[in-house]
DSSP file (Angstrom, degrees, kcal/mol; ACC not computed):
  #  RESIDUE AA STRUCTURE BP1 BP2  ACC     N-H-->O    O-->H-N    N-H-->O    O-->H-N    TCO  KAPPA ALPHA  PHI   PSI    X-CA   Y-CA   Z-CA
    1    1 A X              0   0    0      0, 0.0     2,-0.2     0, 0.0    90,-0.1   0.000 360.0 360.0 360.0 130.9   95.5  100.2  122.7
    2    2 A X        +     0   0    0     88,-0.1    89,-0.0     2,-0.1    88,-0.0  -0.321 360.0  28.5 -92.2 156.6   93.1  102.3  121.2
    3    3 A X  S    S-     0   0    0     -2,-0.2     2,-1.1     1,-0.1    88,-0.6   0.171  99.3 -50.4  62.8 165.3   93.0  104.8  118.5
    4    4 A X        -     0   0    0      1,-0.2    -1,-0.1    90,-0.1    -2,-0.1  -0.540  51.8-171.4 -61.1  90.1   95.3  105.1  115.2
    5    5 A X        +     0   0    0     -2,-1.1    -1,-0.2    -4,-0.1     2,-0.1   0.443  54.4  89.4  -1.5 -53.3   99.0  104.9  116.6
    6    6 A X        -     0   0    0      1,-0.1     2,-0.1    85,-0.1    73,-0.0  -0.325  69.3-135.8 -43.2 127.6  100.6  105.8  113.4
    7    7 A X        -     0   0    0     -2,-0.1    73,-0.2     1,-0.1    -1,-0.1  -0.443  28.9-116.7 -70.2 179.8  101.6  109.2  112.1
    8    8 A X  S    S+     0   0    0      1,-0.3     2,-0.2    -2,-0.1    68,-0.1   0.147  91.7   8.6-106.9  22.2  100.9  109.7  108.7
    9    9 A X  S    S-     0   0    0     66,-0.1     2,-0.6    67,-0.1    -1,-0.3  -0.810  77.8-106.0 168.5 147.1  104.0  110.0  108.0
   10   10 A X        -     0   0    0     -2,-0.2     2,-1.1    -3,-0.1    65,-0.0  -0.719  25.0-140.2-112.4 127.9  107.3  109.7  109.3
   11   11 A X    >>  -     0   0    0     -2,-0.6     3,-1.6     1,-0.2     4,-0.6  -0.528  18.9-178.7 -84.6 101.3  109.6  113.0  110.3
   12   12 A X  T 34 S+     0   0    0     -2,-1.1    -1,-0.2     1,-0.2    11,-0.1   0.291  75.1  73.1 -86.9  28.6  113.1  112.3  109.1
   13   13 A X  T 34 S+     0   0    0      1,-0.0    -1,-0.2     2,-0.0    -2,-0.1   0.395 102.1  50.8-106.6 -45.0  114.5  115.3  110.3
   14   14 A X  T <4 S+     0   0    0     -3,-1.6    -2,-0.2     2,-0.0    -3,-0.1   0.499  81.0 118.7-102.5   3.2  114.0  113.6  113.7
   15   15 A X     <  -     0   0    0     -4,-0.6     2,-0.2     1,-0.2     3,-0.1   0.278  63.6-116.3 -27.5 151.3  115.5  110.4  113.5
   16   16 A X     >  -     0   0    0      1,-0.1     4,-0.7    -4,-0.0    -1,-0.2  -0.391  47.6-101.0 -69.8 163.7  118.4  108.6  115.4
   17   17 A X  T >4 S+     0   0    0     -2,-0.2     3,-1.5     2,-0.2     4,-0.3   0.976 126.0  55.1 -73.9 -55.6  121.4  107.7  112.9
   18   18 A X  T >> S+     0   0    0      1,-0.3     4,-2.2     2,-0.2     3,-2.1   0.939 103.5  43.7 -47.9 -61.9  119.8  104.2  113.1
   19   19 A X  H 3> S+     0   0    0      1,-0.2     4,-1.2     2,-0.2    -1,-0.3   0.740 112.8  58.5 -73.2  -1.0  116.0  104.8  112.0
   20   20 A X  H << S+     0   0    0     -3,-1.5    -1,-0.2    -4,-0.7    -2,-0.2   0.428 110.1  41.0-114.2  30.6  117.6  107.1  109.2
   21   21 A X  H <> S+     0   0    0     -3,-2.1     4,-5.1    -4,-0.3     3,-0.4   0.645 116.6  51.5 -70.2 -58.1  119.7  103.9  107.8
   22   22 A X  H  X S+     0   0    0     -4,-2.2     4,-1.5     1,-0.3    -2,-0.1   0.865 115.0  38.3 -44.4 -40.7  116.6  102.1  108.4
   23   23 A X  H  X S+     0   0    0     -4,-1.2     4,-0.8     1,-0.3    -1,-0.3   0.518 116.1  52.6-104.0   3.5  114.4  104.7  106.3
   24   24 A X  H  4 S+     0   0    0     -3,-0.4    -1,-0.3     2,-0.1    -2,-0.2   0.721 103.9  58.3 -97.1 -20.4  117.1  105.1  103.8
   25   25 A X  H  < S+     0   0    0     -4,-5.1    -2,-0.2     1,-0.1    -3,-0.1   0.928 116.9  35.1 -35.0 -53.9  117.2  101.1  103.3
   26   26 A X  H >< S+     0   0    0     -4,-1.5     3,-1.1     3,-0.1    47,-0.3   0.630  87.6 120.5 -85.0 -25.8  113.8  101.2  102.4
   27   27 A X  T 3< S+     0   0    0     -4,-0.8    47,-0.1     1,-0.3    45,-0.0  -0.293  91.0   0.5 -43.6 111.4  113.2  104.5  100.4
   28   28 A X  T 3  S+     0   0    0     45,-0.7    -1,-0.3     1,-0.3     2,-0.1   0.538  92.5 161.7  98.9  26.0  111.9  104.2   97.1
   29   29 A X    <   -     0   0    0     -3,-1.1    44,-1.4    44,-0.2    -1,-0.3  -0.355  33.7-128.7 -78.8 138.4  111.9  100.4   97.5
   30   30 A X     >  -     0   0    0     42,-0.2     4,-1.9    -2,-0.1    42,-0.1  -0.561  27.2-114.1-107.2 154.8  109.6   98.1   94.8
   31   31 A X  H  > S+     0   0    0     40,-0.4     4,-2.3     1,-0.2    -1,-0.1   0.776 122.4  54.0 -75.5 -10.5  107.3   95.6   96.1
   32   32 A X  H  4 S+     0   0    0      2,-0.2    -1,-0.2     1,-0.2    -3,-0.0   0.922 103.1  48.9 -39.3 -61.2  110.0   93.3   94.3
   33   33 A X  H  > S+     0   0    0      2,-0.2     4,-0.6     1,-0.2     3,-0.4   0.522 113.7  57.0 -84.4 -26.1  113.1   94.6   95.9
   34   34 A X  H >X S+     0   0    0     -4,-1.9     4,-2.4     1,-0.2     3,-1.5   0.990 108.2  37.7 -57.1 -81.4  110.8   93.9   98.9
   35   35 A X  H 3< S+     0   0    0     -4,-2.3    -1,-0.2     1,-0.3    -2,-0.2   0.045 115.8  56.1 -64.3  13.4  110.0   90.2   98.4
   36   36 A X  H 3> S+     0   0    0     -3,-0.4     4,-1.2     2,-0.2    -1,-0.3   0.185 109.4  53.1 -71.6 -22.0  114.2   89.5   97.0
   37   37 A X  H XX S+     0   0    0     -3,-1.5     3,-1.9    -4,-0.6     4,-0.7   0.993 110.4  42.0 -86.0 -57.6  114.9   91.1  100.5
   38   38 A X  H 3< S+     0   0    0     -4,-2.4    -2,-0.2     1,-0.3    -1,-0.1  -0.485 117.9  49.8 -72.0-167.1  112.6   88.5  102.6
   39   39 A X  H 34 S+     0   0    0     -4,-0.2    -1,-0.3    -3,-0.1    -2,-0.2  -0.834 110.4  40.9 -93.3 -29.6  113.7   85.8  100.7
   40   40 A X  H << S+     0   0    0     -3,-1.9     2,-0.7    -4,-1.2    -2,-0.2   0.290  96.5 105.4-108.8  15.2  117.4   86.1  100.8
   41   41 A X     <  -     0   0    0     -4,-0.7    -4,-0.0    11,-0.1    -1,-0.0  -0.732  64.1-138.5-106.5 123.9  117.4   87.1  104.8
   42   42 A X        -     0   0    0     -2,-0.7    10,-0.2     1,-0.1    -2,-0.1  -0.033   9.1-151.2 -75.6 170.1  118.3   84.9  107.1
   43   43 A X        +     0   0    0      5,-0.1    -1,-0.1     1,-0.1    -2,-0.0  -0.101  63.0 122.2-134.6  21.3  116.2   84.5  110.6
   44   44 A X  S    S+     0   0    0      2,-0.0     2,-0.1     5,-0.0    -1,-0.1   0.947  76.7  15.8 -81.7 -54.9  119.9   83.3  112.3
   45   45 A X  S  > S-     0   0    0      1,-0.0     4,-1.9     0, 0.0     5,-0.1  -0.565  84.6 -97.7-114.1-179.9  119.6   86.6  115.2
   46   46 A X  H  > S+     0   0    0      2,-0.1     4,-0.9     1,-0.1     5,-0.1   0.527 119.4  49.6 -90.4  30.7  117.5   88.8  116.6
   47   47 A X  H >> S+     0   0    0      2,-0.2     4,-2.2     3,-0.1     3,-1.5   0.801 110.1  54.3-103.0 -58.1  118.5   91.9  114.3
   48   48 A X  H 3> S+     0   0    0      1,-0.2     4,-2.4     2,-0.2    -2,-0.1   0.838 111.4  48.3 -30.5 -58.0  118.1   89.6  111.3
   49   49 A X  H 3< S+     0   0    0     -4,-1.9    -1,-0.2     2,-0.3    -2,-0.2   0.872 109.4  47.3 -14.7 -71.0  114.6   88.9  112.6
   50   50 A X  H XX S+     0   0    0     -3,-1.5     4,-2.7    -4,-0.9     3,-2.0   0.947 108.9  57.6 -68.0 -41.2  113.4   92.4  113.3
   51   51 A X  H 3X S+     0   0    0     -4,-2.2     4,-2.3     1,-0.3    -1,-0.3   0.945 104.8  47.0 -58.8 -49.7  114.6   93.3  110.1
   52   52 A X  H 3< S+     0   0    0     -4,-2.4     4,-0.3   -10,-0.2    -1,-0.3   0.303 104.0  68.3 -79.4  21.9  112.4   90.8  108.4
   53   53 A X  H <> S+     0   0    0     -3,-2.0     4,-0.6     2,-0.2    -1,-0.2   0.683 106.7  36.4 -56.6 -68.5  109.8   92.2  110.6
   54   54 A X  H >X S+     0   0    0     -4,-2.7     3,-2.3    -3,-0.3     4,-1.3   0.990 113.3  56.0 -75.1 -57.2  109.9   95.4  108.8
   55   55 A X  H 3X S+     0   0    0     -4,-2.3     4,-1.3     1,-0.3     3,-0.5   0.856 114.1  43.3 -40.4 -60.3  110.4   93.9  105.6
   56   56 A X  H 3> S+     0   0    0     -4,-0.3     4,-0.9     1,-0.2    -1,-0.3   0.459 107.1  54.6 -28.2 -35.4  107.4   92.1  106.3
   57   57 A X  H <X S+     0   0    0     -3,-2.3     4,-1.4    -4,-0.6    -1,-0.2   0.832 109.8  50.3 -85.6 -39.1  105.5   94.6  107.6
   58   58 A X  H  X S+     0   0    0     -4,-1.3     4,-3.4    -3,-0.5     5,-0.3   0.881 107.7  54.6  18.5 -98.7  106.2   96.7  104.3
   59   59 A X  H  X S+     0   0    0     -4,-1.3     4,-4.8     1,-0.2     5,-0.3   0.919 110.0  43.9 -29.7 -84.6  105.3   94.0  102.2
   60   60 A X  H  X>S+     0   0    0     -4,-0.9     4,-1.8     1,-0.2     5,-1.7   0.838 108.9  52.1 -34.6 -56.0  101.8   93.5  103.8
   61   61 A X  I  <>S+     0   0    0     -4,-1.4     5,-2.5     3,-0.2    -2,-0.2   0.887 114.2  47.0 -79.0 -34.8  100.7   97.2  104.1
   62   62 A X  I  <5S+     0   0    0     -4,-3.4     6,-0.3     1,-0.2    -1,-0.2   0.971 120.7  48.5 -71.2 -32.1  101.6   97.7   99.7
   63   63 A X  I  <5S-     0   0    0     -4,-4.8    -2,-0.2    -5,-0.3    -1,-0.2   0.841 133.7 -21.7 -96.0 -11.6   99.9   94.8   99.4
   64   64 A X  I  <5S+     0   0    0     -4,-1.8     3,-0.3    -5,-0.3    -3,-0.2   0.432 125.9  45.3-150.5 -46.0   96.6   94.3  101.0
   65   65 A X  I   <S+     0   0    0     -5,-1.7    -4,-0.2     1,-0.2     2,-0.2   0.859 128.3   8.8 -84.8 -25.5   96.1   96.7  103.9
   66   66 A X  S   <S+     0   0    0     -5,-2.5     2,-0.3    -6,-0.2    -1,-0.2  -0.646  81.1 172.2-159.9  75.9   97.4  100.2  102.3
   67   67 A X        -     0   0    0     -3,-0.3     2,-0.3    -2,-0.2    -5,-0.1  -0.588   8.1-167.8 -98.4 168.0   98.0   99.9   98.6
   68   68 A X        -     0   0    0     -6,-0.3    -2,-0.0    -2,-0.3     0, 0.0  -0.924  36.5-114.4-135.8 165.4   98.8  102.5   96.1
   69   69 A X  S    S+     0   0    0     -2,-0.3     2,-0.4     1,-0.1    -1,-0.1   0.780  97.3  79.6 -68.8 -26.3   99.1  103.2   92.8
   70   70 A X  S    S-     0   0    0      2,-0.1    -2,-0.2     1,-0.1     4,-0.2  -0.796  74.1-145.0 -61.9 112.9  102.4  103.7   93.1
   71   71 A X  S    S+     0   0    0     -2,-0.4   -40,-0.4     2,-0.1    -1,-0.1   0.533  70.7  85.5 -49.6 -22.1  104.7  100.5   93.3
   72   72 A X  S    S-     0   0    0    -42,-0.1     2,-0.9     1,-0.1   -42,-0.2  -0.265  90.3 -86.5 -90.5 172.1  107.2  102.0   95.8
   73   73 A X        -     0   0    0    -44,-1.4   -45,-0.7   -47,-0.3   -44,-0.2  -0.770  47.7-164.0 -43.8  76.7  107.7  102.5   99.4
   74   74 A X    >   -     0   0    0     -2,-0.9     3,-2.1    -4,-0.2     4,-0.1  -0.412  34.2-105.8-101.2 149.8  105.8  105.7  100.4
   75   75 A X  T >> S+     0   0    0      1,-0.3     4,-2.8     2,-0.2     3,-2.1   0.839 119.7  66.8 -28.4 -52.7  106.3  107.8  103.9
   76   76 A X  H 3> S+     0   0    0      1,-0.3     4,-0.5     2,-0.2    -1,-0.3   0.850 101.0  45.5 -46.7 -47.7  102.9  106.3  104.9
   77   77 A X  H <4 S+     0   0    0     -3,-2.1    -1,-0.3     1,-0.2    -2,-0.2   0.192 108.6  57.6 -85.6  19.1  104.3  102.5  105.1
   78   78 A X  H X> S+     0   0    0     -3,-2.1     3,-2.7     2,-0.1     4,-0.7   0.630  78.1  82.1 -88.9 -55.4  107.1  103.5  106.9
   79   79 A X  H >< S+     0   0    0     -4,-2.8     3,-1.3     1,-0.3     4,-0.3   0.920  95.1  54.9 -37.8 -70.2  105.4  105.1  109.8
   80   80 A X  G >< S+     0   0    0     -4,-0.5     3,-1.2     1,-0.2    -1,-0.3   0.787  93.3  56.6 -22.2 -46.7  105.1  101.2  111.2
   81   81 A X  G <4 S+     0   0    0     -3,-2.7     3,-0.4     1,-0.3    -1,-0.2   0.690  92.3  70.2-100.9   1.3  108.1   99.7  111.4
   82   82 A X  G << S+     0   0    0     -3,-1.3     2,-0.3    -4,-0.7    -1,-0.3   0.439 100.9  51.8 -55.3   3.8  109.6  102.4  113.6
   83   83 A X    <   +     0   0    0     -3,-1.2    -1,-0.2    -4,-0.3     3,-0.2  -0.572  66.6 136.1-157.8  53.9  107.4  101.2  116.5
   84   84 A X    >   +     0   0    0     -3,-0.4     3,-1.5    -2,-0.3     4,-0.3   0.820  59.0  85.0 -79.0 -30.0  108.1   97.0  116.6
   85   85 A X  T 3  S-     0   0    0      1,-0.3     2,-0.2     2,-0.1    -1,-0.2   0.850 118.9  -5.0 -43.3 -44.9  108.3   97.2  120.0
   86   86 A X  T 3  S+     0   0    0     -3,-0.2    -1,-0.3     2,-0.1     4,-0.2  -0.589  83.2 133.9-120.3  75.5  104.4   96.8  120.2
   87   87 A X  S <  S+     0   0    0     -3,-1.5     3,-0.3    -2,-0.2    -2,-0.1   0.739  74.1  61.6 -90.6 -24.5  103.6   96.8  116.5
   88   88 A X  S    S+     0   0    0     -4,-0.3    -1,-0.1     1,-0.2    -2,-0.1   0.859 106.0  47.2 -72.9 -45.2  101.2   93.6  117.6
   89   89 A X  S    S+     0   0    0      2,-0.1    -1,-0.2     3,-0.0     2,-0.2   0.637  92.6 104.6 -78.5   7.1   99.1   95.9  120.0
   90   90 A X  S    S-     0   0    0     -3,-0.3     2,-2.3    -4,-0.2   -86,-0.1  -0.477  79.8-107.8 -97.9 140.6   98.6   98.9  117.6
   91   91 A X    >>  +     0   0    0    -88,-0.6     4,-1.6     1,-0.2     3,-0.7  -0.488  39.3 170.3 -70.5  47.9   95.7   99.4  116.1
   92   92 A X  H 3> S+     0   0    0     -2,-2.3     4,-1.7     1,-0.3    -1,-0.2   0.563  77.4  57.5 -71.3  -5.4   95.7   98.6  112.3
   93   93 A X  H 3> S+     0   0    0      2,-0.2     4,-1.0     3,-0.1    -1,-0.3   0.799 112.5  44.8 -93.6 -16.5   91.9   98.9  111.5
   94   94 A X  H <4 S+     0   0    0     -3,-0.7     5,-0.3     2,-0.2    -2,-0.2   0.991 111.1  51.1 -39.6 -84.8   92.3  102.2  112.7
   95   95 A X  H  < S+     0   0    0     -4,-1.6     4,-1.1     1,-0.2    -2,-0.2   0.857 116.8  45.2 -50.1 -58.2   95.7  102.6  110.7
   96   96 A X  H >X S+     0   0    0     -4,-1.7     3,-3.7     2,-0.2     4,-0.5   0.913 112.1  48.2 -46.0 -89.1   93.6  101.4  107.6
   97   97 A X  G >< S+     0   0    0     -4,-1.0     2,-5.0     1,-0.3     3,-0.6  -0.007 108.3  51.1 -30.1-155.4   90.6  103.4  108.0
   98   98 A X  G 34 S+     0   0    0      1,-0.4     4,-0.4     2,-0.1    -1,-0.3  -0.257 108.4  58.0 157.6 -33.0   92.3  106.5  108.6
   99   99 A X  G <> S+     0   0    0     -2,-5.0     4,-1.8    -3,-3.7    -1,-0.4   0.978 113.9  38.3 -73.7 -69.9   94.4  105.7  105.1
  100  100 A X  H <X S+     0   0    0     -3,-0.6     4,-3.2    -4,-0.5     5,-0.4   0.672 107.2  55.5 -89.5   6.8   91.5  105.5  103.4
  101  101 A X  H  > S+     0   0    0     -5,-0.3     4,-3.3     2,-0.2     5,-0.4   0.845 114.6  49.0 -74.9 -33.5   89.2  108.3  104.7
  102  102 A X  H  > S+     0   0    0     -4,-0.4     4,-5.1     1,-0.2     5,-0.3   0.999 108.9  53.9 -67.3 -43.6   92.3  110.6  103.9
  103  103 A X  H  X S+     0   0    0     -4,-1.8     4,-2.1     1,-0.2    -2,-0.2   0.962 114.5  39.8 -39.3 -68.7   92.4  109.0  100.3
  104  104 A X  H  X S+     0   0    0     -4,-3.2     4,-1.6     2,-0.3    -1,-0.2   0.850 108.9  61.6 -57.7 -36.1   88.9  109.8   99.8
  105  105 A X  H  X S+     0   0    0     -4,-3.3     4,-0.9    -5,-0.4     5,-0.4   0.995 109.6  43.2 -56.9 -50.0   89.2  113.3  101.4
  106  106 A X  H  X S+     0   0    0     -4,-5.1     4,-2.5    -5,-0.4    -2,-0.3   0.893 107.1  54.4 -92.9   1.4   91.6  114.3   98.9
  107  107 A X  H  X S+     0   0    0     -4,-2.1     4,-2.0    -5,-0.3    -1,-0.2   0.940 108.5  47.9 -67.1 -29.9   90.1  113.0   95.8
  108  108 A X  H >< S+     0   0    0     -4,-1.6     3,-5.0     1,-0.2     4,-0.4   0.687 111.6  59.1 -58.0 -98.1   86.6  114.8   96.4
  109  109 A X  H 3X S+     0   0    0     -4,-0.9     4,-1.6     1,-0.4    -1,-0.2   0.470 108.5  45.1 -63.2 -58.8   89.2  118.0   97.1
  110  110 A X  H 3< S+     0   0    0     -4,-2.5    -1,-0.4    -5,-0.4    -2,-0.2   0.808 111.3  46.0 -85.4  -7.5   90.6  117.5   93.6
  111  111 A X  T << S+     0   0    0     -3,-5.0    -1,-0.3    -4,-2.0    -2,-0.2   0.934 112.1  54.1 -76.9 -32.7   87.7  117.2   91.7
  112  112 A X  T  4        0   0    0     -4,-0.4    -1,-0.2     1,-0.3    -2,-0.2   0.758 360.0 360.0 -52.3 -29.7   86.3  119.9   93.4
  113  113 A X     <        0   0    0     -4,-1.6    -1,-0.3    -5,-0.2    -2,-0.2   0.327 360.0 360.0-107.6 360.0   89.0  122.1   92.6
């Protein structure tokens, strides 16, 4: 699949009652509270699973693909784990690039300003 998949951000306004459990599980969430969660979650079904999917997925993007200065769970890492159903065909050097051209767009914007 081509091109960046992701929003840049995920509308919770538009949510199922399930993805806004999901996105209140994870809101404001430490890469800590992250890595106590994958560690103490069992792999026994497939909800357990998916869930340590996202957790996983999480994990990865704060730590190496889309980090921030900010320790928490931001809108931006979220945008992923609504979309496991192919999350393996999606386009994450896309989803990286695209993270950091916007990063660099607004810092030139704020020194300028």
């Amino acid at each position: 699949m081509a091109g960046n998949l992701f929003s840049d951000k995920v509308n919770f306004k538009e949510f199922s009652e399930e993805n806004k459990q999901i996105f209140r599980r994870f809101q404001g969430k430490t890469l800590k509270n992250l890595t106590d969660e994958m560690m103490d979650i069992g792999v026994d079904n497939d909800q357990y699973r998916l869930m340590f999917k996202r957790i996983f997925i999480l994990y990865i993007q704060m730590t190496f693909l889309l980090p921030i200065t900010i320790n928490k769970v931001s809108p931006v890492h979220l945008a992923p784990i609504f979309r496991m159903d192919n999350i393996a065909e999606c386009d994450w050097g896309a989803h990286v690039l695209n993270f950091i051209i916007k990063g660099i767009t607004n810092y030139r914007l704020k020194r300028k300003n």
